[in-house]
PDB file of N, H, CA, C and O in Angstrom:
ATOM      1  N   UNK A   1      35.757   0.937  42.342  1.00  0.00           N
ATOM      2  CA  UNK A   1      36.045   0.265  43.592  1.00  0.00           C
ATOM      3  C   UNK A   1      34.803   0.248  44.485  1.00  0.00           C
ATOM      4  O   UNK A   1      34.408  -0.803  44.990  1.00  0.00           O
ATOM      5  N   UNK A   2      34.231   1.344  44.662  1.00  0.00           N
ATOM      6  H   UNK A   2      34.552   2.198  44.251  1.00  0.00           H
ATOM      7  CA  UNK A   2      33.143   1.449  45.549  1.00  0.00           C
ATOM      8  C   UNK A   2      31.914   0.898  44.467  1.00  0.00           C
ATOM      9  O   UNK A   2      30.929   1.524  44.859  1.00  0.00           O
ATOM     10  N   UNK A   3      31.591   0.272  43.615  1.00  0.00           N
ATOM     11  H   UNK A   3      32.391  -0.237  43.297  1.00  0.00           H
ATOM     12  CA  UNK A   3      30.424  -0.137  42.836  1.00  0.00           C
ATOM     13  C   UNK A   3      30.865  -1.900  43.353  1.00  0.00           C
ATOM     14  O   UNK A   3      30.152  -2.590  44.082  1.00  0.00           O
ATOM     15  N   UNK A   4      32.279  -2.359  42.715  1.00  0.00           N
ATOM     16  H   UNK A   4      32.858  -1.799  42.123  1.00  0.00           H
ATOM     17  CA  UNK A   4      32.390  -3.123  43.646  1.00  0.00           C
ATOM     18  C   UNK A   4      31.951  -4.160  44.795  1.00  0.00           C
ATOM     19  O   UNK A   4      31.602  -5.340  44.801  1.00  0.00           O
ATOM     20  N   UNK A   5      32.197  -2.803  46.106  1.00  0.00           N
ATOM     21  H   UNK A   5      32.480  -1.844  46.100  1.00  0.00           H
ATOM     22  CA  UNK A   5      31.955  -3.219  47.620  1.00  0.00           C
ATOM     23  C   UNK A   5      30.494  -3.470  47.738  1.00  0.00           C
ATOM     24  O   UNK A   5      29.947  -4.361  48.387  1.00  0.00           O
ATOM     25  N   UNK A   6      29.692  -2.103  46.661  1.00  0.00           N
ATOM     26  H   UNK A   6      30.137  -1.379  46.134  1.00  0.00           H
ATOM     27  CA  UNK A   6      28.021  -2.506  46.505  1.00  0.00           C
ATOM     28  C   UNK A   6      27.641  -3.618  46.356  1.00  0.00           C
ATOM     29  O   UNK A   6      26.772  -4.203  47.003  1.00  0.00           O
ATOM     30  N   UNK A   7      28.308  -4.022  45.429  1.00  0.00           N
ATOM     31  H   UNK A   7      29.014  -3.547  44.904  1.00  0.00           H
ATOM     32  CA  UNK A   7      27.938  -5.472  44.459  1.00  0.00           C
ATOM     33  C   UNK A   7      27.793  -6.743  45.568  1.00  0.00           C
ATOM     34  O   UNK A   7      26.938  -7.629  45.596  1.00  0.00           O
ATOM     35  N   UNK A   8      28.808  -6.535  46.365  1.00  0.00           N
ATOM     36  H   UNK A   8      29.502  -5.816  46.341  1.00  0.00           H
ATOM     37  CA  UNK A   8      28.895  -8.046  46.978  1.00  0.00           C
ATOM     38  C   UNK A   8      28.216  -7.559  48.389  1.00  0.00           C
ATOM     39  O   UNK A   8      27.956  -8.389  49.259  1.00  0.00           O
ATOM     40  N   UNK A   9      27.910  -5.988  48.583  1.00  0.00           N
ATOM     41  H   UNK A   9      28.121  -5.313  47.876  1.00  0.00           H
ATOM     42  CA  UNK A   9      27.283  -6.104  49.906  1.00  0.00           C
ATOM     43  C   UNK A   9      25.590  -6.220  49.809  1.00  0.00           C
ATOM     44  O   UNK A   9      24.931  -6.238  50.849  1.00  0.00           O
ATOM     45  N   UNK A  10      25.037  -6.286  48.672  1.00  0.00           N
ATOM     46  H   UNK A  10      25.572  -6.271  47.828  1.00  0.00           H
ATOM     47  CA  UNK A  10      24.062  -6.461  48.046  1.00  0.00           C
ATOM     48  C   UNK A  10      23.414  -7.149  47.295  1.00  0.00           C
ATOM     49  O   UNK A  10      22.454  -6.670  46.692  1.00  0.00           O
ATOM     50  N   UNK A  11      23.970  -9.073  47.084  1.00  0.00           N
ATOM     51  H   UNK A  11      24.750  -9.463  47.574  1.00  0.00           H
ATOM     52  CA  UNK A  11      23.751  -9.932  46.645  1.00  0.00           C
ATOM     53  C   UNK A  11      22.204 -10.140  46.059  1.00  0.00           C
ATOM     54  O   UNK A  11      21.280  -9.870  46.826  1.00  0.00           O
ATOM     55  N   UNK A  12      21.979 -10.495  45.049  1.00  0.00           N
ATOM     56  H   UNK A  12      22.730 -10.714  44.426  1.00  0.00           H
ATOM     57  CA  UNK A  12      20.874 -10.709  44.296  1.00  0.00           C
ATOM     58  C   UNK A  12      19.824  -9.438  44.281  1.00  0.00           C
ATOM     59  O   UNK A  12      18.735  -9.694  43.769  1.00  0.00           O
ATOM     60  N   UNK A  13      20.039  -7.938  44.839  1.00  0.00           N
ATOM     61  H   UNK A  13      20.924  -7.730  45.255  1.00  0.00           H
ATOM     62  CA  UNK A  13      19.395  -6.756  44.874  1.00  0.00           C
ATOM     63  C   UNK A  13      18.959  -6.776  43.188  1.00  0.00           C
ATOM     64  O   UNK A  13      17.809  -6.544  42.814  1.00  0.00           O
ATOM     65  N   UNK A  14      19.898  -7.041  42.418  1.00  0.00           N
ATOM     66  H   UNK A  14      20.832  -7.230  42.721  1.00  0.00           H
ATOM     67  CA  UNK A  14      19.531  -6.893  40.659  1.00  0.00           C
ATOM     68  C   UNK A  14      18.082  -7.697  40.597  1.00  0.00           C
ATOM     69  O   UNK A  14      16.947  -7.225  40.528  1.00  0.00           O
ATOM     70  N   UNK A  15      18.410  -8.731  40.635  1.00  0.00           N
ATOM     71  H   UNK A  15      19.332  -9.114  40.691  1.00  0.00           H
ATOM     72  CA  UNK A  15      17.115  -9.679  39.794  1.00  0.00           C
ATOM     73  C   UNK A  15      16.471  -9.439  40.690  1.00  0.00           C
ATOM     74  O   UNK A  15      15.890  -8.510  40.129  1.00  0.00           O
ATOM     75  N   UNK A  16      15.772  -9.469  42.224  1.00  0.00           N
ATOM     76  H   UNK A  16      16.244 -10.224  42.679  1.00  0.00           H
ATOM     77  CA  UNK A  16      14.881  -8.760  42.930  1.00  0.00           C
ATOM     78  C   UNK A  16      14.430  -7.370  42.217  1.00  0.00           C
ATOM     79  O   UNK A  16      13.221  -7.151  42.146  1.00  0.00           O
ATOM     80  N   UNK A  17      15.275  -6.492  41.726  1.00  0.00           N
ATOM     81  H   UNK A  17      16.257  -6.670  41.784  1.00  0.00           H
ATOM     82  CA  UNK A  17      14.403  -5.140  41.440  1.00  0.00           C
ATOM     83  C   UNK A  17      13.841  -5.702  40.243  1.00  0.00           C
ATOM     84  O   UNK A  17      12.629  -5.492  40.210  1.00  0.00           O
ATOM     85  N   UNK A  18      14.359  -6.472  39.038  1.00  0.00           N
ATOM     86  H   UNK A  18      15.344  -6.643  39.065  1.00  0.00           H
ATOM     87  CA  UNK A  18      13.630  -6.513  37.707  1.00  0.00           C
ATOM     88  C   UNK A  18      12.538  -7.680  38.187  1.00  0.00           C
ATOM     89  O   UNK A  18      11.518  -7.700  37.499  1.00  0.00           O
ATOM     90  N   UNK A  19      12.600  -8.577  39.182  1.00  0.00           N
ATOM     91  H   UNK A  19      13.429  -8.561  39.741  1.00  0.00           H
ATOM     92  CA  UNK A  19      11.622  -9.448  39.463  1.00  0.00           C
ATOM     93  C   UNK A  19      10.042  -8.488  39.861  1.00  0.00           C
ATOM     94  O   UNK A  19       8.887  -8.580  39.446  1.00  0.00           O
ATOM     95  N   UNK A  20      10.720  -7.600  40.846  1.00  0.00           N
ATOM     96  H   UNK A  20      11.659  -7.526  41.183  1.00  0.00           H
ATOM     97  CA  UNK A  20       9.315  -6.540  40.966  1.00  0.00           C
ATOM     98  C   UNK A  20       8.830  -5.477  39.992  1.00  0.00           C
ATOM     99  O   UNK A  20       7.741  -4.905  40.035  1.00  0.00           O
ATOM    100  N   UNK A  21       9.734  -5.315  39.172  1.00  0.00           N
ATOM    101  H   UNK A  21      10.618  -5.780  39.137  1.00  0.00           H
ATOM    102  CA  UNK A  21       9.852  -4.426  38.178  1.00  0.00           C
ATOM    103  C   UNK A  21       8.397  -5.320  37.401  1.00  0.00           C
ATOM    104  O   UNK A  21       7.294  -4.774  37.408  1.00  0.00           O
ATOM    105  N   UNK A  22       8.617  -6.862  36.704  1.00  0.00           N
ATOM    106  H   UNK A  22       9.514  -7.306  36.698  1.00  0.00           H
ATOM    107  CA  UNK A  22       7.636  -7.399  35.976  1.00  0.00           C
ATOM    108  C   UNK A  22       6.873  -7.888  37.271  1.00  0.00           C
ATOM    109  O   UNK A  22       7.537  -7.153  38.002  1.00  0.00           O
ATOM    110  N   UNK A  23       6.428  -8.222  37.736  1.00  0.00           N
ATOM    111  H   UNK A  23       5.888  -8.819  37.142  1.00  0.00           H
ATOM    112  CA  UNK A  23       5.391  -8.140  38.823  1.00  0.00           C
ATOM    113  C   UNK A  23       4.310  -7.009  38.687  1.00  0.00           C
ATOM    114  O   UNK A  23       3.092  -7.154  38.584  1.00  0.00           O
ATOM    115  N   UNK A  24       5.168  -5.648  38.713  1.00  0.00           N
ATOM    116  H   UNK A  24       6.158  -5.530  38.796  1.00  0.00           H
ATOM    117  CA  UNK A  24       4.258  -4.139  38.717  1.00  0.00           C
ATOM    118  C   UNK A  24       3.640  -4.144  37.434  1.00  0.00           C
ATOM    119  O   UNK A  24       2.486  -3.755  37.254  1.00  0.00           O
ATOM    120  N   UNK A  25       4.534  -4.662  36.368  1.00  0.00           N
ATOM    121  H   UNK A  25       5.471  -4.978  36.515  1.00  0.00           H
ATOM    122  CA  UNK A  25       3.656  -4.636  35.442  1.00  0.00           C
ATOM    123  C   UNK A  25       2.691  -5.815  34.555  1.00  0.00           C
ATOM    124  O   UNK A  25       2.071  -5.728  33.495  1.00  0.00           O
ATOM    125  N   UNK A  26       2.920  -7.079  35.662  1.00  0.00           N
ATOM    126  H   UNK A  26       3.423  -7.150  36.523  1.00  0.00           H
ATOM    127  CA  UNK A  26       2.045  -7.746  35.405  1.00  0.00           C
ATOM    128  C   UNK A  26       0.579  -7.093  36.144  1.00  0.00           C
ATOM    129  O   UNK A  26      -0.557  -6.972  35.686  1.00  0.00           O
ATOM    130  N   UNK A  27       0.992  -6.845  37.089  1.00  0.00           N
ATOM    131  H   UNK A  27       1.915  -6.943  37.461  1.00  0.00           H
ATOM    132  CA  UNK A  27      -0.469  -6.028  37.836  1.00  0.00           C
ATOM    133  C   UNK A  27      -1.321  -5.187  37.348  1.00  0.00           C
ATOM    134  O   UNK A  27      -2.549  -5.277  37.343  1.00  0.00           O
ATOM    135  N   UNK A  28      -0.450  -4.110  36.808  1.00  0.00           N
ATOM    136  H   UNK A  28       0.547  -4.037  36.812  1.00  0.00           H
ATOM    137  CA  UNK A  28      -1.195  -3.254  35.878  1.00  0.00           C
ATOM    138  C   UNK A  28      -1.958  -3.594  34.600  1.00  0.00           C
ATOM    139  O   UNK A  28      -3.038  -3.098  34.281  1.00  0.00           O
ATOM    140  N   UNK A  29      -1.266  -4.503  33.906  1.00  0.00           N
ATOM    141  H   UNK A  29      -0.388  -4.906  34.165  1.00  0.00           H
ATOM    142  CA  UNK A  29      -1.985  -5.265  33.107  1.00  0.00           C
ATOM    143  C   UNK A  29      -3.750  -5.862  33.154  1.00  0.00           C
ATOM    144  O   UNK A  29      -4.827  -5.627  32.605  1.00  0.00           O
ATOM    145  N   UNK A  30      -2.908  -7.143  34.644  1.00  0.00           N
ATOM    146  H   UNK A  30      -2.033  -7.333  35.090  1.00  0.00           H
ATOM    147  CA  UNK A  30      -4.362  -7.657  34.994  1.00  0.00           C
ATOM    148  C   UNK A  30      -5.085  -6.715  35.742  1.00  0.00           C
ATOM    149  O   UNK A  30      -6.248  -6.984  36.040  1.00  0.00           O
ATOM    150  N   UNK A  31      -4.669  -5.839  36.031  1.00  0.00           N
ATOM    151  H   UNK A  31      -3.724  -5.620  35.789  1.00  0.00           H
ATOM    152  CA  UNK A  31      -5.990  -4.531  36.596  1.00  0.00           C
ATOM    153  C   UNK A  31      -6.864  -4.033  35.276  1.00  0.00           C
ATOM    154  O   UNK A  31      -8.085  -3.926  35.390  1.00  0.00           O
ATOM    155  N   UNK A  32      -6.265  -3.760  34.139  1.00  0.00           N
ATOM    156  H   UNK A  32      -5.274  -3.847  34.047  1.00  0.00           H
ATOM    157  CA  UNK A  32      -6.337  -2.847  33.045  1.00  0.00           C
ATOM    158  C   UNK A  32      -7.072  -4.206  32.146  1.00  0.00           C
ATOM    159  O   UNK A  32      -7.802  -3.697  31.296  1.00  0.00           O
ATOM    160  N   UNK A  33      -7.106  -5.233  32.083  1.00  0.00           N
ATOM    161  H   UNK A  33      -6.513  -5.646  32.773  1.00  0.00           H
ATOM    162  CA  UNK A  33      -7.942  -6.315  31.436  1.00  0.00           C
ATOM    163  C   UNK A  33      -8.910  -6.314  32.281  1.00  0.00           C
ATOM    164  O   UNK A  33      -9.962  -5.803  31.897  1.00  0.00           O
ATOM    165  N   UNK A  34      -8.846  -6.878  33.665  1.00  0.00           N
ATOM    166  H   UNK A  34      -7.992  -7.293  33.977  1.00  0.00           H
ATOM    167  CA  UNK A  34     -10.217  -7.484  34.456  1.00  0.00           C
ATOM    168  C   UNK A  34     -10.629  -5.998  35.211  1.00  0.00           C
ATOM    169  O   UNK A  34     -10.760  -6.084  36.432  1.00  0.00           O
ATOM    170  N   UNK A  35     -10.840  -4.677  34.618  1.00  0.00           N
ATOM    171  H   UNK A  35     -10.733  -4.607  33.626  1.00  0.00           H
ATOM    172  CA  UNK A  35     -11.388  -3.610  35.577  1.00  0.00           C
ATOM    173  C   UNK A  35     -12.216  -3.669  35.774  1.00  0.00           C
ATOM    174  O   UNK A  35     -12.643  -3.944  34.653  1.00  0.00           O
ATOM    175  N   UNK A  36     -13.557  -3.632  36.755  1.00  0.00           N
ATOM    176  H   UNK A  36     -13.210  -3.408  37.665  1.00  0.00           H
ATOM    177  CA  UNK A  36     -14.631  -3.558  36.948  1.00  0.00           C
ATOM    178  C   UNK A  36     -15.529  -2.464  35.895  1.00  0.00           C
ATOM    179  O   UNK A  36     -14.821  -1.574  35.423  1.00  0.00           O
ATOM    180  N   UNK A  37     -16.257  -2.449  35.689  1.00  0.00           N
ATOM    181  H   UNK A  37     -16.832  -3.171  36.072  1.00  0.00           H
ATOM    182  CA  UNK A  37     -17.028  -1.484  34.386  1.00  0.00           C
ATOM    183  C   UNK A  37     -17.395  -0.081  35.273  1.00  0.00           C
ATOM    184  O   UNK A  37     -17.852  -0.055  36.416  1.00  0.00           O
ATOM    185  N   UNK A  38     -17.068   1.053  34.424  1.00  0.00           N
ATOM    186  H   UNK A  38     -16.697   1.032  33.496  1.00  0.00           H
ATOM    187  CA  UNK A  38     -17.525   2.107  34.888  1.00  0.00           C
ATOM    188  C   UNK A  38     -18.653   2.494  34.650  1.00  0.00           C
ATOM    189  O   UNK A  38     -19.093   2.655  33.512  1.00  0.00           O
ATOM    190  N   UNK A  39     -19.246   2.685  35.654  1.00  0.00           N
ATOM    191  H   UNK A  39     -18.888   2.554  36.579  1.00  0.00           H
ATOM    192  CA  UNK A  39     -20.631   3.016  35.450  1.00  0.00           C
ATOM    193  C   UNK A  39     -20.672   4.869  35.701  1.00  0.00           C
ATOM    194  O   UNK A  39     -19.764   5.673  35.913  1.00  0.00           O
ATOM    195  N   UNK A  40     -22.067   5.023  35.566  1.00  0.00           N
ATOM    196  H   UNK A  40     -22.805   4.370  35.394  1.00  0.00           H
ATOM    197  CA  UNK A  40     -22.303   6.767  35.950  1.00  0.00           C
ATOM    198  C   UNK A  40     -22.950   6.571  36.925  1.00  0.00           C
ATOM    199  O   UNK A  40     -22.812   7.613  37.566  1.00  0.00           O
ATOM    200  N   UNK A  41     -23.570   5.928  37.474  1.00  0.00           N
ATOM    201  H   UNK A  41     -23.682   5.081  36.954  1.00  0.00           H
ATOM    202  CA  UNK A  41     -24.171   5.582  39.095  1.00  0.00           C
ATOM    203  C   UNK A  41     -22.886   6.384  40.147  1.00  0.00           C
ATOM    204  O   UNK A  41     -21.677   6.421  39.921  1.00  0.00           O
ATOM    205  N   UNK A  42     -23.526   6.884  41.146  1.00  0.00           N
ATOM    206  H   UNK A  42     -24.508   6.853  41.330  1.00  0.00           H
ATOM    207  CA  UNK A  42     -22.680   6.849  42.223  1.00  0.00           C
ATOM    208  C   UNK A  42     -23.568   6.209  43.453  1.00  0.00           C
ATOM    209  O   UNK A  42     -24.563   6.575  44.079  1.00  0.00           O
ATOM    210  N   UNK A  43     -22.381   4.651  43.485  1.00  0.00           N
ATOM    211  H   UNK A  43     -21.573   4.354  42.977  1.00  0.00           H
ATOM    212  CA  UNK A  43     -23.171   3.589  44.842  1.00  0.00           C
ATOM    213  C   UNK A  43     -22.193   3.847  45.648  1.00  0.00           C
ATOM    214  O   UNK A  43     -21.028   3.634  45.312  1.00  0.00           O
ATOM    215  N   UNK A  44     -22.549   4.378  46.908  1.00  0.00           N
ATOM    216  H   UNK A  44     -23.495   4.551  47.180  1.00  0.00           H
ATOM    217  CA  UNK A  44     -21.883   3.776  48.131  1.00  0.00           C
ATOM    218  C   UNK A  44     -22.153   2.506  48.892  1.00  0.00           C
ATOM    219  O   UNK A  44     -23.147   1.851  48.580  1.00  0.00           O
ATOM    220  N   UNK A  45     -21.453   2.144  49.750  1.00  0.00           N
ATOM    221  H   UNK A  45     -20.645   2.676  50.004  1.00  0.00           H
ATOM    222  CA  UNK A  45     -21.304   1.122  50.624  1.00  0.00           C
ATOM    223  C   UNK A  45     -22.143   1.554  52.356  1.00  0.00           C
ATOM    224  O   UNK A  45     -21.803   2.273  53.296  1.00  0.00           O
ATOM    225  N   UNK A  46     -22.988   0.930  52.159  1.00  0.00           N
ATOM    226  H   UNK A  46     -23.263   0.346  51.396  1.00  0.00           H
ATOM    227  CA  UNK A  46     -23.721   1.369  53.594  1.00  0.00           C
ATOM    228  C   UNK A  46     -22.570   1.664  54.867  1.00  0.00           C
ATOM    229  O   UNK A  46     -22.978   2.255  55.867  1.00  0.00           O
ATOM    230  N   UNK A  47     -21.514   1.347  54.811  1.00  0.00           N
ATOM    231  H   UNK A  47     -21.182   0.867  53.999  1.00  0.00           H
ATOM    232  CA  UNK A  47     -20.227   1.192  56.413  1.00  0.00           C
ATOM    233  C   UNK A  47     -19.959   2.510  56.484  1.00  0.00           C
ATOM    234  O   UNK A  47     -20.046   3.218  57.487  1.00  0.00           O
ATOM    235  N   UNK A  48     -19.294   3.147  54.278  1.00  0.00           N
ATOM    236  H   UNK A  48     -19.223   2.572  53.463  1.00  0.00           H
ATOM    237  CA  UNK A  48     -19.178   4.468  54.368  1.00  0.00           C
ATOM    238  C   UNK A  48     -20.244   5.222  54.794  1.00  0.00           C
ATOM    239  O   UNK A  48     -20.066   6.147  55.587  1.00  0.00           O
ATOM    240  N   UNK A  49     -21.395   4.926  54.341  1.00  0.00           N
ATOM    241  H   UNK A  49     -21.540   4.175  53.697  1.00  0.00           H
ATOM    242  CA  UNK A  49     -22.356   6.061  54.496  1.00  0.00           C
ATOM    243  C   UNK A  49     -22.654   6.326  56.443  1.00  0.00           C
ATOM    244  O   UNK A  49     -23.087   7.403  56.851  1.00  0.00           O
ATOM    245  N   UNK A  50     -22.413   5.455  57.157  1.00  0.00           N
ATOM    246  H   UNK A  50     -22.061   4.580  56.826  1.00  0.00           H
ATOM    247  CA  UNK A  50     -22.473   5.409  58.863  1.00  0.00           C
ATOM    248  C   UNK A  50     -21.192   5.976  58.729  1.00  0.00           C
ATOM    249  O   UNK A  50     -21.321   7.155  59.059  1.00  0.00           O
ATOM    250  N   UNK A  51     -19.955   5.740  58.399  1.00  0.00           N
ATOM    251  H   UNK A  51     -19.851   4.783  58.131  1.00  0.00           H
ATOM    252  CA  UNK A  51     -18.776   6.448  58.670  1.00  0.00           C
ATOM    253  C   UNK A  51     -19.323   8.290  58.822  1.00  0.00           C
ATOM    254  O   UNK A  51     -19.465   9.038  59.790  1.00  0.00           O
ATOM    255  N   UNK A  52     -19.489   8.441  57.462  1.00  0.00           N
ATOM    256  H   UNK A  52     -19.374   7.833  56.676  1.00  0.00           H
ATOM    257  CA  UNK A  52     -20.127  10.204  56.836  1.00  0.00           C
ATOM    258  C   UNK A  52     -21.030  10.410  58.013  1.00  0.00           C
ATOM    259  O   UNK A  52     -20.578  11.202  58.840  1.00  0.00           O
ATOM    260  N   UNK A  53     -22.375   9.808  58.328  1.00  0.00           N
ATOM    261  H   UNK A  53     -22.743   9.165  57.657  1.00  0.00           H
ATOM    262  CA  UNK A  53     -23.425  10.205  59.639  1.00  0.00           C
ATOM    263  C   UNK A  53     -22.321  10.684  60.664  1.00  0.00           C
ATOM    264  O   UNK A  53     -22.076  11.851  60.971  1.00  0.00           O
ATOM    265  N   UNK A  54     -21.854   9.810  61.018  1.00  0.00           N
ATOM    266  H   UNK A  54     -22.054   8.862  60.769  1.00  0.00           H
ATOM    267  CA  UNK A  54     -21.065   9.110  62.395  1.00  0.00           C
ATOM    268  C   UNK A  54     -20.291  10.736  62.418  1.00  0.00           C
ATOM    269  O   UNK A  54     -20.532  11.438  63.400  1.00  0.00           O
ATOM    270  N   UNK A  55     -19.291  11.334  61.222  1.00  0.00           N
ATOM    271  H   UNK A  55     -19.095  10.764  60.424  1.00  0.00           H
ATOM    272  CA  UNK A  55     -18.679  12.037  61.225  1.00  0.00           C
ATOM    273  C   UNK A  55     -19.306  13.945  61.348  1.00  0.00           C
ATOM    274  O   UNK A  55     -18.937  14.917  62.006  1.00  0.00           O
ATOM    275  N   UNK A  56     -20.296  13.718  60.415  1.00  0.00           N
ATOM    276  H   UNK A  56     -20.596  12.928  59.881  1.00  0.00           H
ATOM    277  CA  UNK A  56     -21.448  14.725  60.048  1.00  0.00           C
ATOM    278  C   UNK A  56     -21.709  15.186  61.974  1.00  0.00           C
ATOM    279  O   UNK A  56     -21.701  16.334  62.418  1.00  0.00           O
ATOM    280  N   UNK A  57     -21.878  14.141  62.632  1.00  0.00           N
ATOM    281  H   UNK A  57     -21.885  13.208  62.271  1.00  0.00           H
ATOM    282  CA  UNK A  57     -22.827  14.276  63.820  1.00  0.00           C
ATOM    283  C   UNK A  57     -22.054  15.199  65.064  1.00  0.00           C
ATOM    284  O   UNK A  57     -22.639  15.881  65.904  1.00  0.00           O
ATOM    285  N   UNK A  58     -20.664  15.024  64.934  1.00  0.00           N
ATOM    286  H   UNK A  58     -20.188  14.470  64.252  1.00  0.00           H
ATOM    287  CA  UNK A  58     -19.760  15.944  65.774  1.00  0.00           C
ATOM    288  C   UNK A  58     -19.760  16.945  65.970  1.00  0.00           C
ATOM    289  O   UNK A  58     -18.895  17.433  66.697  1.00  0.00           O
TER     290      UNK A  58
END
């Protein structure tokens, strides 16, 4: 009875969760094909490195 009252107070909640369900794993996918290459470099971004000063200086 109470699965029910869910059902109709929750219209289309099903195919919304499996719609995001393949979404998440279309993402992971195209993350896991197009990843950027790992390198052994460690580059920062000049904004972080003023963030670190900026913070260092307190």
């Amino acid at each position: 009875m109470m699965t029910n009252q869910w059902r109709h107070a929750t219209p289309g909640l099903g195919i919304a969760i499996v719609a995001f369900s393949i979404y998440l794993v279309g993402e992971a996918a195209y993350n896991k094909i197009y990843a950027a290459p790992k390198s052994n470099s460690h580059s920062t971004s000049s904004s972080s490195i003023e963030i670190e000063w900026y913070v260092c200086q307190k």
